[in-house]
N, C-alpha and C positions, 0 to 999 in steps of 0.2 A: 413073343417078341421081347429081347432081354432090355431095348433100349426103348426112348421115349418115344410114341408114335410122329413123326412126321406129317407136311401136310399133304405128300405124295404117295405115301401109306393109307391116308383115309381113302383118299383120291382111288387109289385101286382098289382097297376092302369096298369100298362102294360100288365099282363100276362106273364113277361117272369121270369127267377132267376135272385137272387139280384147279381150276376156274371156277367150273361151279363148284365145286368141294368146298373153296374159297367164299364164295358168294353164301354160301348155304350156313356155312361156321358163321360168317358176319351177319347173319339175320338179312340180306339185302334182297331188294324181288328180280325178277327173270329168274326165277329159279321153280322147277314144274313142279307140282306136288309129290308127283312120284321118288324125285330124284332129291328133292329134299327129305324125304321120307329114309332115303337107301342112306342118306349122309347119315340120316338123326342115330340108325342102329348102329353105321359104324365107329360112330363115335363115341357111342354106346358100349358096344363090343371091345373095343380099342383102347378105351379109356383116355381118348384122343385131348377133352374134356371135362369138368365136372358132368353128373348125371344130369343134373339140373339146365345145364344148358343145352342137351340133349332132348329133355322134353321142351325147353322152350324152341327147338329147330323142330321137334314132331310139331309140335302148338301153332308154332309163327307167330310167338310171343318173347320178345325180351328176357321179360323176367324182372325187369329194370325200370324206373320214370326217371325223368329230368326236373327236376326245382330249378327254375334259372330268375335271377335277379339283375335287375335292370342295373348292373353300378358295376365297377371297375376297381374297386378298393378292396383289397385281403381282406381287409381287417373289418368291413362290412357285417361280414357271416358269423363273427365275434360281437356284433352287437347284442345286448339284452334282449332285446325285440324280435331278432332274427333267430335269436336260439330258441326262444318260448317258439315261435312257429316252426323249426325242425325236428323240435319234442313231439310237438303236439302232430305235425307231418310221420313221425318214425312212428309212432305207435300205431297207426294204421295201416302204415304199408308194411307192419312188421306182422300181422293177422292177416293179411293179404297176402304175404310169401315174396315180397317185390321189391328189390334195391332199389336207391337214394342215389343219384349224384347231383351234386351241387354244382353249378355253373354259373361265374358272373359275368355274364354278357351285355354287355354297355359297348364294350372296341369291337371293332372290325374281325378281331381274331373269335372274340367272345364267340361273335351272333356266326362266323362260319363253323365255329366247332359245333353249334347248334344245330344248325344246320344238316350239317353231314350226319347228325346223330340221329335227326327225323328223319332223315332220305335214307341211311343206309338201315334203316328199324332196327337201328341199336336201342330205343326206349320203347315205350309202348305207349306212352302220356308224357305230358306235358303242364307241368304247373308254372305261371309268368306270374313275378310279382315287380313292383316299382317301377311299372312302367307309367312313360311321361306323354306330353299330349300328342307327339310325333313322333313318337318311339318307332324305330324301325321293327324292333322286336316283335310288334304289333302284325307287321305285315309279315318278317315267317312265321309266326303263330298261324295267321288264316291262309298261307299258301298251304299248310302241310294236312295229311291227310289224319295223322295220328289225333286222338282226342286232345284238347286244352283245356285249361281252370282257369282262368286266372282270378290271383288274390287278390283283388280290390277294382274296381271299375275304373278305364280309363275314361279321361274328360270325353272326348269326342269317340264316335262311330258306337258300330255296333256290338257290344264285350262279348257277348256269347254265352257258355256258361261263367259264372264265376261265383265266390263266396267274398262278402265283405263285412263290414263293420257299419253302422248308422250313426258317418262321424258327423253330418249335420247335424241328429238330436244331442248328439255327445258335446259339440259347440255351444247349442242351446241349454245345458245343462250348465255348463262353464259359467256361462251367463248369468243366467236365473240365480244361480246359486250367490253369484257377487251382488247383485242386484240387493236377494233379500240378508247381507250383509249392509246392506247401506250403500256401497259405495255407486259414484254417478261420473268416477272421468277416470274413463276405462280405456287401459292399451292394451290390443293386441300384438304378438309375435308370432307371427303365422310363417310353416314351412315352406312355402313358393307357391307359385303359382303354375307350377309343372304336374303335378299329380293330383289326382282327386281329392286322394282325405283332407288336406290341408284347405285346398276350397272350400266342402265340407267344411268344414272346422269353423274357417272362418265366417262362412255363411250361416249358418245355424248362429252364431253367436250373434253377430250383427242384427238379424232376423230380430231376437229378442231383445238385443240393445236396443233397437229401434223401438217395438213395440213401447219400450218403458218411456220413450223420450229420450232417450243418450246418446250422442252419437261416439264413437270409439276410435282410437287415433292407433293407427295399425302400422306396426314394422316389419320388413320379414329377418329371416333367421334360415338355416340351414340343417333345422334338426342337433346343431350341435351346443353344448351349454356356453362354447364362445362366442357363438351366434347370438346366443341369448343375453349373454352379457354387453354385447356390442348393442346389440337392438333396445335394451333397457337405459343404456346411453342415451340413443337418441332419442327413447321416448321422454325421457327426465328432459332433455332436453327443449322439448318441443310442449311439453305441457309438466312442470316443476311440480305441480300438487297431484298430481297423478294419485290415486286411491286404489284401483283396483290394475290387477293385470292377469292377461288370460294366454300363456304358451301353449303352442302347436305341440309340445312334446314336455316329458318330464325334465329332460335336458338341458331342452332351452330353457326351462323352469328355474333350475338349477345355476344355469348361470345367471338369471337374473337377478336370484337371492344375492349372487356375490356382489354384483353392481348397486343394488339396493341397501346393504350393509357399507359396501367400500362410501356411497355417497349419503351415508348418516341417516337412510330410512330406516323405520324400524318394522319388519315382519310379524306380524296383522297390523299392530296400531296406525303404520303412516298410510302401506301396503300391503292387501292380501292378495295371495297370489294362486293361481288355480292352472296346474300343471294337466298332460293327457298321455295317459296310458298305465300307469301304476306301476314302471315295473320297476325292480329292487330299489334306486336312489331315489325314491319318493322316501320312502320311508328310512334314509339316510343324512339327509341334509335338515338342516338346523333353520328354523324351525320345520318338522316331517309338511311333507306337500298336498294338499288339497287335490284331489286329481279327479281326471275322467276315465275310471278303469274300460281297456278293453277287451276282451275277452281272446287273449292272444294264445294262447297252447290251443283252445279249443276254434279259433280260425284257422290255423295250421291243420287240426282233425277234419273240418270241414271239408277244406279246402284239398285232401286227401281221397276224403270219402268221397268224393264229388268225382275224383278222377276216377278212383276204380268201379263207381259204380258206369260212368262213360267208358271204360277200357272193356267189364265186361257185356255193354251192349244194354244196359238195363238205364231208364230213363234218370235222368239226376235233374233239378231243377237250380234256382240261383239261390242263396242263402242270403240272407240282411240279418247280423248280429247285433244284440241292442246293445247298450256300455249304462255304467251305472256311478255314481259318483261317489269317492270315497273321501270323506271331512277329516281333514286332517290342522295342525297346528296354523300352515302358513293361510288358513282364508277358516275359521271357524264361523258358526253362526253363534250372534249375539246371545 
């Protein structure tokens, strides 16, 4: 055949109608064993397709998972954060033989493209991360038949499998570590009160605040360092001698360096400051940031590992990553 196979070519090389021919190329079910089987040679034979997706129509596998992120913003998956977990995501499903697509499902449009992707077994897995307490996303995940992960535990219901971080003790470490700095009138900048870690985060530190005798005067923020700067406002605000401060994120860290410099404190001596997650602008800004590292390339591998060991039927359990602290310029110890 001198030209490119057609889908009314396999349709015949097959035997079967250019319907299910159709159904059979798209990984979709009502389609019998047999006659997905006659599709898989002829496209085989044909070169209708790569090889590859030839044995995934013998298999009734993909070949393929979905990473989808609870958010709406491009520019999202360009976060530091976001990229350490697709490094750490590609290197496992690249020893597994199994393409990545990325999908930010937050709109309407998002969660049906999702959708239609679990219904018609275009993936074969499913990884959910950043979801919120009512996230719809929640509910295709457990209508669908395909396996799920998800990356980090949501507030409510039941997660299922998932892999996450242990941003509670990572809170408590934020803490403890200001504490044996001296300092006693401590603000928090916490990321919401929509997703777990930030609860987390918060919780754990307070937990210890408390333990010490301190109670801590808490603003939120938005994960972004203008958030951080705006939240450092009002904390200066709302308590002037402020000593310690403890951000949801390196970012919001970050901004609050700016707020704290523009309003004549000086980083350690007025305020030390104790940022979470460690990733490149920690060790950027002036003075470098005290942080909660957490173990982000290798939650993304987890969080992998987890789904193909669910894809091929072999038991996966839940992961709890611990975080560790790293002492840097803006909150040293005496």
């Amino acid at each position: 055949m001198g030209r490119r196979p057609t889908l009314d070519d396999l349709a015949r090389h097959a035997g079967v109608s250019r319907t299910v021919a159709s159904r059979a190329v798209n990984g979709e079910p009502n389609v019998s064993p047999a006659k997905r089987a006659a599709v898989a040679r002829a496209v085989a034979e044909l070169g209708f397709v790569p090889n590859a997706t030839a044995r995934a129509l013998a298999t009734n596998r993909a070949g393929a998972v979905v990473l989808a992120v609870s958010g709406d913003d491009p520019a999202l998956v360009a976060d530091p954060f976001y990229v350490e977990v697709i490094v750490g995501v590609a290197g496992v499903l690249e020893e597994a033989d199994l393409d990545l697509t990325l999908l930010l499902a937050a709109s309407d449009r998002g969660r049906a493209r999702l959708e239609r992707a679990l219904q018609s077994r275009r993936t074969d897995g499913l990884m959910l991360m950043a979801t919120r307490g009512d996230d719809p996303l929640l509910t295709v995940a457990r209508a669908t038949e395909s396996p799920v992960v998800l990356g980090g535990r949501p507030l409510h219901g039941d997660p299922g499998l998932w892999v996450d971080v242990d941003n509670e003790d990572g809170g408590r470490r934020a803490a403890e570590h200001l504490l044996a700095t001296g300092r006693r009138r401590v603000g928090i900048i916490t990321g919401g009160e929509q997703l777990r870690a930030p609860v987390d985060r918060r919780r754990g530190a307070e937990v210890a605040l408390r333990a010490a005798g301190v109670d801590a005067w808490v603003e939120v923020g938005d994960f972004s360092a203008e958030s951080g700067e705006r939240a450092t406002d009002r904390l200066l605000e709302r308590r002037p001698d402020l000593d310690g401060l403890i951000a949801g994120s390196d970012n919001m860290a970050a901004g609050a360096l700016r707020t704290l410099r523009a309003r004549g404190r000086s980083v350690p001596d007025d305020v030390a400051v104790v940022g979470y997650d460690d990733l490149p602008v920690a060790q950027q800004t002036d003075p470098p940031l005290t942080t909660v590292r957490q173990p982000i390339r290798r939650f993304g591998a987890e969080l992998a590992a987890a789904l193909v060991q669910a894809i091929d039927g072999r038991a996966a359990e839940p992961v709890l990553l611990p975080t560790t602290l790293v002492v840097r310029g803006s909150a040293p110890l005496p």
